[in-house]
VOSE-105234 format. One line per 4 residues: number of its first residue (from 1); their letters; for each residue x, y, z of N, C-alpha, C, CB. Coordinates in nm, 3 decimals, padded with zeros to 5 digits, always signed. Glycine has a CB too. Example, Ala and Ser with C-alpha at 12.3 -4.5 7.8 and 13.67 -1.06 7.14 Angstrom:
BEGIN
1	as	+01.319/-00.569/+00.780/+01.230/-00.450/+00.780/+01.320/-00.330/+00.780/+01.131/-00.447/+00.905 ~ +01.285/-00.225/+00.708/+01.367/-00.106/+00.714/+01.290/+00.003/+00.787/+01.408/-00.060/+00.572;
This chain:
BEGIN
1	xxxx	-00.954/+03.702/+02.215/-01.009/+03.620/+02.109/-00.898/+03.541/+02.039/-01.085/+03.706/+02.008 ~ -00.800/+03.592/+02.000/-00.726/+03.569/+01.941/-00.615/+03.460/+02.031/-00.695/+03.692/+01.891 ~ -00.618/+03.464/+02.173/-00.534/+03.367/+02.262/-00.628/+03.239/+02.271/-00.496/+03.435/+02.424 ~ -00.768/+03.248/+02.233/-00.851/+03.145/+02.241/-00.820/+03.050/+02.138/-00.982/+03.187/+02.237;
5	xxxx	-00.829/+03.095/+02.028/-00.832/+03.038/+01.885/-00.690/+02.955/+01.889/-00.840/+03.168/+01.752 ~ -00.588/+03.063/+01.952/-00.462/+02.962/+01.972/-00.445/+02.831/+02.047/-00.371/+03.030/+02.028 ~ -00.525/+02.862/+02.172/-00.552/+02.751/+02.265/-00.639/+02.670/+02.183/-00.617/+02.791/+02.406 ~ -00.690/+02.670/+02.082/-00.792/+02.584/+02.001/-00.694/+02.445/+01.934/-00.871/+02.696/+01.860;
9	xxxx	-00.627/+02.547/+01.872/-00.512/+02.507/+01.762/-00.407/+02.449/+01.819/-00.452/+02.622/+01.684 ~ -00.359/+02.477/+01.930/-00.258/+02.406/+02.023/-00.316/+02.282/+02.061/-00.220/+02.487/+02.153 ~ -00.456/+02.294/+02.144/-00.487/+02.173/+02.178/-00.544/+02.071/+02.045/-00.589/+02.195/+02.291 ~ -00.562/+02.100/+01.957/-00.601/+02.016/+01.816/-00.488/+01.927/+01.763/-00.638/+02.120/+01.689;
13	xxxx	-00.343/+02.013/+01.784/-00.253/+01.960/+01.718/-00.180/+01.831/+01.824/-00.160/+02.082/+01.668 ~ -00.197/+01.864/+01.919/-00.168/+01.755/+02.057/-00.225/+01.657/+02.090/-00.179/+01.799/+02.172 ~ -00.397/+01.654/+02.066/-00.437/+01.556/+01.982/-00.440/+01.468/+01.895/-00.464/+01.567/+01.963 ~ -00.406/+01.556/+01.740/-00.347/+01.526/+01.653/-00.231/+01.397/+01.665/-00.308/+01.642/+01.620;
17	xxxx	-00.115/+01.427/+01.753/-00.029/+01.371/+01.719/-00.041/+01.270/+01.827/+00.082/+01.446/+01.695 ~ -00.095/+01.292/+01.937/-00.092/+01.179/+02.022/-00.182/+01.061/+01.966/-00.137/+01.222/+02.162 ~ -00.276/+01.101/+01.878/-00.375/+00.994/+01.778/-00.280/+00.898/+01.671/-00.494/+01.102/+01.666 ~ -00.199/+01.008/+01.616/-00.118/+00.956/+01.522/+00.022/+00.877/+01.534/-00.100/+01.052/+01.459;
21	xxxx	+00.091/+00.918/+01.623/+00.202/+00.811/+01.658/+00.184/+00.757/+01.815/+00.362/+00.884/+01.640 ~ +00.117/+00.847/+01.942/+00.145/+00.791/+02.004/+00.026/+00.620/+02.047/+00.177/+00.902/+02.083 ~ -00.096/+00.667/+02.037/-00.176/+00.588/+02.021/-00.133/+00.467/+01.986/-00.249/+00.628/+01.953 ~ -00.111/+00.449/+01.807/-00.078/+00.314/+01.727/+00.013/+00.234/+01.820/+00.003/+00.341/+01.575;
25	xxxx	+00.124/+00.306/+01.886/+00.222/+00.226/+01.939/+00.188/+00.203/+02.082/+00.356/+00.286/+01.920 ~ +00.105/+00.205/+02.153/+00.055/+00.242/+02.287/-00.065/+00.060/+02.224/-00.038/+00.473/+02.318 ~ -00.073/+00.080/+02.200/-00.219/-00.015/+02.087/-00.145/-00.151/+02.063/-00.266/+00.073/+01.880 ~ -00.053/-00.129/+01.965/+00.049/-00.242/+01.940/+00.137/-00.278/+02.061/+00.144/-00.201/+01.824;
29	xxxx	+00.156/-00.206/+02.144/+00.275/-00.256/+02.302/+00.175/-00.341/+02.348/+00.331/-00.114/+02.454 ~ +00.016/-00.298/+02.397/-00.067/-00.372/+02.452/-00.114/-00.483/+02.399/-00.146/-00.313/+02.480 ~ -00.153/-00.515/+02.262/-00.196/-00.614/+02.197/-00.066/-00.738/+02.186/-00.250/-00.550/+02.059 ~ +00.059/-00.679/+02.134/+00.163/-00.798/+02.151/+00.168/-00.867/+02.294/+00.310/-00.744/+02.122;
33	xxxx	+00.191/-00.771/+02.380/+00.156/-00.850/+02.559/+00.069/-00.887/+02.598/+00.163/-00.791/+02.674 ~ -00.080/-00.892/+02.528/-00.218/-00.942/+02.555/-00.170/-01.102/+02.516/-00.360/-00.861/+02.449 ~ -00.148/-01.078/+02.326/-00.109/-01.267/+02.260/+00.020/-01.295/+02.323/-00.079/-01.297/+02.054 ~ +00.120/-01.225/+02.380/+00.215/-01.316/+02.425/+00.162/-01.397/+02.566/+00.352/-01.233/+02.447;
37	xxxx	+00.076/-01.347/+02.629/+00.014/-01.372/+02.767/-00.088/-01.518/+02.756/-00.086/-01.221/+02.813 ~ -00.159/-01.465/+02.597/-00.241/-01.559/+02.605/-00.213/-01.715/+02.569/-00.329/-01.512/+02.540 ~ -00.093/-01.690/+02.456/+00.011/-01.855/+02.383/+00.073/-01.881/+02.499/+00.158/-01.837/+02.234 ~ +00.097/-01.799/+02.675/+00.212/-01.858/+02.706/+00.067/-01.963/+02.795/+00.368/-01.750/+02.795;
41	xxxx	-00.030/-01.894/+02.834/-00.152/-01.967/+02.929/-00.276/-02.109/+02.790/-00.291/-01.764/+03.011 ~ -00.219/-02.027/+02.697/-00.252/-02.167/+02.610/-00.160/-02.207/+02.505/-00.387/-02.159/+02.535 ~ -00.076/-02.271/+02.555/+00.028/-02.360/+02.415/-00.034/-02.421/+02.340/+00.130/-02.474/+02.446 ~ -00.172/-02.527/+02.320/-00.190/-02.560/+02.200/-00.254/-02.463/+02.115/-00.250/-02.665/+02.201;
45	xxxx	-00.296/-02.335/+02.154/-00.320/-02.183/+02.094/-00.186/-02.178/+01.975/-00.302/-02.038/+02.244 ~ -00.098/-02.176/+02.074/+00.054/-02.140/+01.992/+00.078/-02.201/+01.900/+00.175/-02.156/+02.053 ~ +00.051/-02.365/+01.919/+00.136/-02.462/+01.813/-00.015/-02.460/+01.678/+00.189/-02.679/+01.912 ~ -00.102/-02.424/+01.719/-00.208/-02.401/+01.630/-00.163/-02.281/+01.525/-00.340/-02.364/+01.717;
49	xxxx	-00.141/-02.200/+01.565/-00.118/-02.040/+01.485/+00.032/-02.074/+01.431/-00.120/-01.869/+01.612 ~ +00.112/-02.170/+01.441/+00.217/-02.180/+01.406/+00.204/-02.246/+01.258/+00.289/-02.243/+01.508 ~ +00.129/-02.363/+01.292/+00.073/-02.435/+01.227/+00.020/-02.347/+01.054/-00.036/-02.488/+01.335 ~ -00.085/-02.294/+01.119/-00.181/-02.170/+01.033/-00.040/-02.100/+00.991/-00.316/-02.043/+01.147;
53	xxxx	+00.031/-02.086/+01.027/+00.133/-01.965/+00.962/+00.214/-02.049/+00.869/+00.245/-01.876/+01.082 ~ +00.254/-02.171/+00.879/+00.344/-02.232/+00.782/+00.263/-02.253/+00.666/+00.409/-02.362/+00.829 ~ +00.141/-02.314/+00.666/+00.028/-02.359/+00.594/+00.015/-02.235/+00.504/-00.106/-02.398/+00.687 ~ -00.004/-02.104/+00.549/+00.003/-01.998/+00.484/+00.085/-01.941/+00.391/-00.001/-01.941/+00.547;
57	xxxx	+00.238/-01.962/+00.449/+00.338/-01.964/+00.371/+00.358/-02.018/+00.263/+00.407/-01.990/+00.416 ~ +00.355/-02.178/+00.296/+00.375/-02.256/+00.156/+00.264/-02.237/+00.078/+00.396/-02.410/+00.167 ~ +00.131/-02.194/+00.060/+00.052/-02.141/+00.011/+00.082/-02.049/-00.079/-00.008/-02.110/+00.084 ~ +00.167/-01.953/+00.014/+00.213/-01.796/-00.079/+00.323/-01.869/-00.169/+00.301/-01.632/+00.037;
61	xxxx	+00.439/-01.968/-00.130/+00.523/-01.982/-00.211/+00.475/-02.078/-00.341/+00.631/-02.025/-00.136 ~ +00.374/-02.143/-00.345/+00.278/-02.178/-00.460/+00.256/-02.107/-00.541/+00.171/-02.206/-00.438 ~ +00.195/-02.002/-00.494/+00.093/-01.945/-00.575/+00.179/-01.808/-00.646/-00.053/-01.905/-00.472 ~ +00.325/-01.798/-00.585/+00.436/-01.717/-00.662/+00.462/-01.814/-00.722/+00.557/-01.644/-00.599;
65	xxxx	+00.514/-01.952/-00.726/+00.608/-02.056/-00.817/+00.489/-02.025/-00.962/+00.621/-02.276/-00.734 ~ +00.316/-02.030/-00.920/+00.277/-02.048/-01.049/+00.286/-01.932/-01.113/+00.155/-02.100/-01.061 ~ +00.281/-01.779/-01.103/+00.301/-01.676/-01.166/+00.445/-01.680/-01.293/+00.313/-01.578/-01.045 ~ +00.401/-01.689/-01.380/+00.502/-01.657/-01.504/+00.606/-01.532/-01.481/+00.409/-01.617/-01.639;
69	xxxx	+00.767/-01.571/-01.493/+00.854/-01.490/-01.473/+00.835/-01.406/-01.624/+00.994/-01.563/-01.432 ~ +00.803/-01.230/-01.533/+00.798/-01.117/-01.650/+00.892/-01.060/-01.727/+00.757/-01.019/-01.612 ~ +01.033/-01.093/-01.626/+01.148/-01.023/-01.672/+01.189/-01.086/-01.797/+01.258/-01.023/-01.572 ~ +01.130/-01.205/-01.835/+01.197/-01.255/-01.982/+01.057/-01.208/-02.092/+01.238/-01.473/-01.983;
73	xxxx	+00.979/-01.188/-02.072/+00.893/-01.148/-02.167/+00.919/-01.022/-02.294/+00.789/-01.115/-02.084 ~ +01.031/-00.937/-02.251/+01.016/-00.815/-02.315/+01.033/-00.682/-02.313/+00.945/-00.811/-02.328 ~ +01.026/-00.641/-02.368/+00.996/-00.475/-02.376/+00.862/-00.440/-02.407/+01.079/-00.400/-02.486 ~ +00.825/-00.360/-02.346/+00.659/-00.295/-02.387/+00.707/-00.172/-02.463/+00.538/-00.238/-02.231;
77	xxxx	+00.642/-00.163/-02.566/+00.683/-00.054/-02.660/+00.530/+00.012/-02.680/+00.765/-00.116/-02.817 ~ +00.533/+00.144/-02.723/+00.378/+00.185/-02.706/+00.370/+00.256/-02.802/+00.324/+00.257/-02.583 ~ +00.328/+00.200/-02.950/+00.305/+00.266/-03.090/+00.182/+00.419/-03.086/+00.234/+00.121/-03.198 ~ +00.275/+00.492/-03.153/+00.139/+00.585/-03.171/+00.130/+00.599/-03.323/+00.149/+00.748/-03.092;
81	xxxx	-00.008/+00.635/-03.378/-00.024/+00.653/-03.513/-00.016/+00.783/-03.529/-00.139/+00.601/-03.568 ~ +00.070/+00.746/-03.642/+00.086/+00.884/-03.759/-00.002/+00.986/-03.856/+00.152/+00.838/-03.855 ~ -00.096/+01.027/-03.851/-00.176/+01.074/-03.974/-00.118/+01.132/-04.063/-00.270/+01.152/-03.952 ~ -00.093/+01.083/-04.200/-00.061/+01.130/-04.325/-00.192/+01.278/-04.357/-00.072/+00.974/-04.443;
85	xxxx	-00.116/+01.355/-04.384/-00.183/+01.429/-04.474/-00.212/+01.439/-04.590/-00.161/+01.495/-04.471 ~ -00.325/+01.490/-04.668/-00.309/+01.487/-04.779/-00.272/+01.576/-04.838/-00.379/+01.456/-04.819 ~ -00.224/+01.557/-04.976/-00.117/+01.651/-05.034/-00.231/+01.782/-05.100/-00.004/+01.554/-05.175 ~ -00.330/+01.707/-05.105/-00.440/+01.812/-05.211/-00.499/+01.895/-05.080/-00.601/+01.707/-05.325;
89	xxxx	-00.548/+01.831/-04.981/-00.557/+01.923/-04.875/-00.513/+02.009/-04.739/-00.607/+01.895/-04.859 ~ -00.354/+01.980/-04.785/-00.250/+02.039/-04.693/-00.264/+02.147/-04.654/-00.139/+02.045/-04.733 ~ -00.214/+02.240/-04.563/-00.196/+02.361/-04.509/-00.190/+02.506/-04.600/-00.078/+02.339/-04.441 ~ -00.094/+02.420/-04.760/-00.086/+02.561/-04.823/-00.180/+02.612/-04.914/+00.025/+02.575/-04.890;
93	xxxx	-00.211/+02.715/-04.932/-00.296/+02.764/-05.042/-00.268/+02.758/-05.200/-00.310/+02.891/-05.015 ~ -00.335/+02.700/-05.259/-00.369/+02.734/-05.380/-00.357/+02.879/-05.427/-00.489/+02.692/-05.392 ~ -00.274/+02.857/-05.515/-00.248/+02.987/-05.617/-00.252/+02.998/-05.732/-00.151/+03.036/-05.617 ~ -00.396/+03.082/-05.822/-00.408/+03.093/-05.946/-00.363/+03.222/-06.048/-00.525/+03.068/-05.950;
């Protein structure tokens, strides 16, 4: 029983990891050699996505130029309030 459960757990974890690193990179080897295959059998594919990628860029560098630089704004300081006590109903007792 107990050599079963191991063979359970052995084969789970071999799984496990062949899902987790070997897969992704097995996935990504094939997909980069699929689009390198396909830009080299269609070049105006290529000069298209090149295109789309610069267009994209200067896009991103826009839309950072308009964001306001934070580093001159400040310090964030984070007030907490104080409660005064009152003197007539403070902690100590009255003594007559």
């Amino acid at each position: 029983m107990l050599r079963i459960l191991a063979i359970f757990i052995l084969i789970y974890l071999i799984f496990r990891i062949i899902f987790t690193f070997v897969l992704p990179r097995v996935a990504r080897w094939y997909l980069n050699r699929y689009r390198k295959r396909f830009y080299h059998e269609n070049p105006e594919a290529a000069e298209a996505a090149e295109k789309q990628k610069k267009s994209r860029e200067y896009y991103a560098q826009k839309e950072k130029a308009k964001k306001p630089d934070t580093d001159q704004l400040g310090e964030y300081v984070d007030f907490e309030e104080i409660e005064d006590k009152d003197e007539n109903t403070g902690d100590q007792e009255h003594k007559d």
